[in-house]
Backbone as CSV, one residue per row, in Angstrom:
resi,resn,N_x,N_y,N_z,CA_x,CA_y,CA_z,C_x,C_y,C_z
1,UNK,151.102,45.580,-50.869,152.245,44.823,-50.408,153.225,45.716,-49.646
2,UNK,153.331,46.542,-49.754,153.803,47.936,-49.283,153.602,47.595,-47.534
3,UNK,152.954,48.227,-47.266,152.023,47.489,-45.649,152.776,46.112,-45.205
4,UNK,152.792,45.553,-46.139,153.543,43.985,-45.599,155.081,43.910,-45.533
5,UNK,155.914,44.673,-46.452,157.083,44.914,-46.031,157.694,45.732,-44.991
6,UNK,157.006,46.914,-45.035,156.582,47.640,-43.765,156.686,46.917,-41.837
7,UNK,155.254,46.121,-41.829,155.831,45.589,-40.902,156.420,44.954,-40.786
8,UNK,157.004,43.742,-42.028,157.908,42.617,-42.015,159.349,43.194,-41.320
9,UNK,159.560,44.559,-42.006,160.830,45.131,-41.468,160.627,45.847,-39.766
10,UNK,159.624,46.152,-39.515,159.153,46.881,-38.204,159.906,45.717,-36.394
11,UNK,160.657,46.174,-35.630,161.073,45.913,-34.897,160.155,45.663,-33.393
12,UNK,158.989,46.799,-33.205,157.865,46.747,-32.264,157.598,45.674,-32.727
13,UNK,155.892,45.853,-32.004,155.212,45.394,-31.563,154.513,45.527,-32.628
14,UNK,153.846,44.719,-33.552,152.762,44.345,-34.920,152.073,44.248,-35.093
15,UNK,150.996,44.413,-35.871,149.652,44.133,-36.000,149.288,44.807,-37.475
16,UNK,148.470,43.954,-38.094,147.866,44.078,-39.162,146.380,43.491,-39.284
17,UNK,145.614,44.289,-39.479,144.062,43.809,-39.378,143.663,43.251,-41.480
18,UNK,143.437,42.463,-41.191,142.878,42.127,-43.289,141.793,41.349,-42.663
19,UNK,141.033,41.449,-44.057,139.546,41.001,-44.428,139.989,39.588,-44.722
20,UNK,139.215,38.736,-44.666,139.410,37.799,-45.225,139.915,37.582,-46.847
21,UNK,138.977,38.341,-46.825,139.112,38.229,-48.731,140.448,38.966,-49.239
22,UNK,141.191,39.970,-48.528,142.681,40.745,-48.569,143.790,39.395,-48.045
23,UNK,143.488,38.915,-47.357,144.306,38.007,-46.402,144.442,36.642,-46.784
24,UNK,144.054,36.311,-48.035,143.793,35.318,-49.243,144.479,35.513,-50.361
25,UNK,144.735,36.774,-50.636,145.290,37.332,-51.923,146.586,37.088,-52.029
26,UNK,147.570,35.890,-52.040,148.881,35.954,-52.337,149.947,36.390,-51.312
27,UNK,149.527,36.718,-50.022,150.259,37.116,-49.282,151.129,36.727,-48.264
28,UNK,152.312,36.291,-48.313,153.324,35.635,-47.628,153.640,36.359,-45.705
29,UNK,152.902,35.750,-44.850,153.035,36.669,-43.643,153.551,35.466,-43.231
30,UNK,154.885,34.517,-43.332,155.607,34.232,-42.464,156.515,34.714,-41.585
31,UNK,156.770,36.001,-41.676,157.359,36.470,-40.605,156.250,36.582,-39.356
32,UNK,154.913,36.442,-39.323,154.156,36.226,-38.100,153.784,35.103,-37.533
33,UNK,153.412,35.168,-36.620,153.155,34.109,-35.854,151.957,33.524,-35.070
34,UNK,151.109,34.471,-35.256,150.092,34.626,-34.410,148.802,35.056,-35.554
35,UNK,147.688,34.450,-35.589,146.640,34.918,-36.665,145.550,35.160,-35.791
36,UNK,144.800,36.369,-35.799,143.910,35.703,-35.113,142.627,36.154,-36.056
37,UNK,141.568,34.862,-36.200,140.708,34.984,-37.314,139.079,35.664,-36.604
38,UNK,138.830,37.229,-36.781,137.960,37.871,-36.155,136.228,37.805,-37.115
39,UNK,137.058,37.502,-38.897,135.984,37.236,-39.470,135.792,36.391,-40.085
40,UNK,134.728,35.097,-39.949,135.060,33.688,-40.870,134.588,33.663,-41.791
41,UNK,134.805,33.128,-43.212,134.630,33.035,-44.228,133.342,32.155,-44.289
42,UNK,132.611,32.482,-44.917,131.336,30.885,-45.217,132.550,29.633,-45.608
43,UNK,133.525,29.626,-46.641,134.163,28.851,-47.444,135.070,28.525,-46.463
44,UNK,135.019,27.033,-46.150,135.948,26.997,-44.953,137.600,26.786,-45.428
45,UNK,137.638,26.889,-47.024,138.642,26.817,-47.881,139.297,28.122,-47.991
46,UNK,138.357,29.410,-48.044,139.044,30.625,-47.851,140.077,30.633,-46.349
47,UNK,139.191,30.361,-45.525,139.742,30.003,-43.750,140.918,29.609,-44.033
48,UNK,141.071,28.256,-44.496,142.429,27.876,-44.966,143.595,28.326,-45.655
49,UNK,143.060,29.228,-46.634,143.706,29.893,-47.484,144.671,31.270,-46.005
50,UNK,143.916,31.526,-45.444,144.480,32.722,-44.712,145.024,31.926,-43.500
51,UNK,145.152,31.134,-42.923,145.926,30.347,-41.837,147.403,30.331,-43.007
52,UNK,146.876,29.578,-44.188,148.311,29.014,-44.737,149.137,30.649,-45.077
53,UNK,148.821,31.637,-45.263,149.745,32.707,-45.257,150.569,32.685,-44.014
54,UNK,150.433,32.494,-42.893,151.144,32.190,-41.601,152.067,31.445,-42.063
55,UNK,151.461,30.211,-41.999,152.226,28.678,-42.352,152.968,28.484,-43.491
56,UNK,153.970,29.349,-43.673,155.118,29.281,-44.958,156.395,28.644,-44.939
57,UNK,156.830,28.301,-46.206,158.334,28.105,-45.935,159.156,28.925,-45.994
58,UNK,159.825,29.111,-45.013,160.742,30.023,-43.879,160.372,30.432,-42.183
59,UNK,158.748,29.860,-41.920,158.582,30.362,-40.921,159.610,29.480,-40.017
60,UNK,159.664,30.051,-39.002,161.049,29.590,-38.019,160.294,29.471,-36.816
61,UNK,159.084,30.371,-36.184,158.574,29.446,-35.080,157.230,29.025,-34.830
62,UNK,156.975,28.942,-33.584,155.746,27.880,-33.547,154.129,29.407,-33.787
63,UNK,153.540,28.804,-34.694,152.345,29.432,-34.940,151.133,29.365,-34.397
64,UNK,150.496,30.214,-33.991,149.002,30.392,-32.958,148.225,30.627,-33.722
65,UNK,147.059,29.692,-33.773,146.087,30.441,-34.658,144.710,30.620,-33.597
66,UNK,144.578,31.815,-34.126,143.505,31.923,-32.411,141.592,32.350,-33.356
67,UNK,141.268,31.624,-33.041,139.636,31.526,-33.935,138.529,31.720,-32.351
68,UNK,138.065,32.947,-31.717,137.010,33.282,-30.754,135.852,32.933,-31.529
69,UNK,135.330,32.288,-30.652,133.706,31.873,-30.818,132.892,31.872,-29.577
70,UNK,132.619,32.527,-29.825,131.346,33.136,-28.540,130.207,32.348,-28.022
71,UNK,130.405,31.423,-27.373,129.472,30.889,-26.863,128.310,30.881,-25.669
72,UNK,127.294,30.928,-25.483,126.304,31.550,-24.153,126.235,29.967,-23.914
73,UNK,125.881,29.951,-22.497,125.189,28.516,-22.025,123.448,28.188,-22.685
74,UNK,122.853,29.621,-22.691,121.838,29.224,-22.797,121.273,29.203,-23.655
75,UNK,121.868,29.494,-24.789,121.607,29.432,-26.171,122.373,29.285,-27.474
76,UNK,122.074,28.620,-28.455,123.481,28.547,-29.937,123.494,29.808,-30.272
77,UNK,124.677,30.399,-30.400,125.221,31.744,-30.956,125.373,31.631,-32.308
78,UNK,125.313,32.502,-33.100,125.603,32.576,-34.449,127.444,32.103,-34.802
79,UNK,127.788,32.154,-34.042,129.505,32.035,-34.121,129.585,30.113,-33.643
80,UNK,128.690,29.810,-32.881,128.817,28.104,-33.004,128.323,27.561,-34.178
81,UNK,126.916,28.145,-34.360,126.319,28.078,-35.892,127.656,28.096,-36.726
82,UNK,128.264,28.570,-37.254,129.096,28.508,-38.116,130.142,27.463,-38.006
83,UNK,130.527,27.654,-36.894,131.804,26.888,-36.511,131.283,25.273,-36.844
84,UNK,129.996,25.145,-36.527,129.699,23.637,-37.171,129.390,23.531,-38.068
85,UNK,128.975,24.774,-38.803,128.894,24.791,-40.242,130.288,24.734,-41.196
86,UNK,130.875,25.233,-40.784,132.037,25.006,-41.769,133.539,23.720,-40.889
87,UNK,132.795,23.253,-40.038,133.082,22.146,-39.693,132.981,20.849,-40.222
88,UNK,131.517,21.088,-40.708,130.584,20.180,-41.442,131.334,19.539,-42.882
89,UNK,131.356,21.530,-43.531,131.743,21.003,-44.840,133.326,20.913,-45.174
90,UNK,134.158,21.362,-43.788,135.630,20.824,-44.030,135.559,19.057,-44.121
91,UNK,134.554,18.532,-43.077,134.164,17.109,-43.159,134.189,16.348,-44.899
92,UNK,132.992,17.163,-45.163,131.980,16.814,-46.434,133.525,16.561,-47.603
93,UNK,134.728,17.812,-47.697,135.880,18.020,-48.332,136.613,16.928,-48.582
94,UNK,136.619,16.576,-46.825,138.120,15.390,-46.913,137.521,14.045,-47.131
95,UNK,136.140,13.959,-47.403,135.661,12.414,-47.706,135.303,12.009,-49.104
96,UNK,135.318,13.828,-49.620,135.503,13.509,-50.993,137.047,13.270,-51.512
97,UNK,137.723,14.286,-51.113,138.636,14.552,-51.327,139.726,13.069,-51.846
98,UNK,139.451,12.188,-49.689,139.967,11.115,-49.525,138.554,9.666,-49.231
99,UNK,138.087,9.208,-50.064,137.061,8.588,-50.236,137.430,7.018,-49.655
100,UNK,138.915,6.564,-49.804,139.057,5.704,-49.241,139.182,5.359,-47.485
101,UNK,139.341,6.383,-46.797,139.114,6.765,-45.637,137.357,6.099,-44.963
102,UNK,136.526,6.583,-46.130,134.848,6.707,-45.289,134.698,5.615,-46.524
103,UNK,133.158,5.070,-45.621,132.868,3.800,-46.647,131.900,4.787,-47.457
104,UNK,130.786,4.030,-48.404,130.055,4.818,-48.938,128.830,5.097,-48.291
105,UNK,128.032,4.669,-47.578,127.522,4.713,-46.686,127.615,5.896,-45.759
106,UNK,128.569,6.097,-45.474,129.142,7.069,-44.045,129.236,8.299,-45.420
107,UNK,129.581,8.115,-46.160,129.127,9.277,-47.049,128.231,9.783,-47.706
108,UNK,127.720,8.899,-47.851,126.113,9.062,-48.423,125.117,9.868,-47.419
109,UNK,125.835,9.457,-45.639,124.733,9.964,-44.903,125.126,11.489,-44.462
110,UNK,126.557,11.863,-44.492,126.864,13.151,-44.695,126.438,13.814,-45.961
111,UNK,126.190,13.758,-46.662,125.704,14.307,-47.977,124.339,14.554,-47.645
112,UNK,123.384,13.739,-46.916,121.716,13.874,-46.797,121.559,14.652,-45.845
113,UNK,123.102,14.656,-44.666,122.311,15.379,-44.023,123.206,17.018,-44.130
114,UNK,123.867,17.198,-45.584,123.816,18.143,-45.281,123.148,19.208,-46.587
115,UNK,122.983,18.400,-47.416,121.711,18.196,-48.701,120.442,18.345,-48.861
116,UNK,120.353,17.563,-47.709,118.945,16.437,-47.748,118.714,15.785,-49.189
117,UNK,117.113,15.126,-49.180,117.358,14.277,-50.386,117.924,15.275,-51.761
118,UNK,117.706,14.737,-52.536,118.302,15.415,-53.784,117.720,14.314,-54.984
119,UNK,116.925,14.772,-55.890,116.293,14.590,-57.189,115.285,13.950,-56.442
């Protein structure tokens, strides 16, 4: 935490590099403004977890969250791979989460296809 008061008080120009898994741990970085996410979590809940350190009460201005994904024309990159992967299961989250939203049906077929059958 040391490091975080550090730059919180620092007048330059800022930067702090964390792991995902450091950048999850309790850490209040509303004095920044800018995230930019270089390594994604499988858990698209960890992801969340480290945006919302940005997104605090006291932040005062507008927040960037900058997520690069590398895309080729001529082929799926491992970085789109993901990005629809944990696209998928932010999906899969909010239909459990909020069930009255999706019928059962429309959930049932997200579940198979991201399941497949099951028993």
């Amino acid at each position: 935490m040391r490091m975080v008061d550090q730059m919180r008080r620092s007048t330059g120009f800022r930067v702090m590099l964390v792991s995902p898994e450091v950048g999850g741990a309790g850490w209040n970085l509303q004095f920044a403004n800018r995230a930019v996410i270089l390594e994604r979590p499988w858990n698209p809940a960890v992801e969340s977890q480290m945006i919302a350190r940005v997104h605090r009460l006291g932040q005062d201005r507008p927040v960037e969250i900058v997520v690069p994904v590398a895309t080729l024309a001529t082929r799926r990159t491992y970085d789109v791979i993901l990005d629809e992967l944990l696209t998928e299961k932010t999906g899969l989250a909010e239909a459990v989460l909020a069930p009255a939203s999706m019928g059962e049906d429309e959930l049932a077929g997200r579940f198979k296809r991201e399941f497949g059958e099951m028993g």
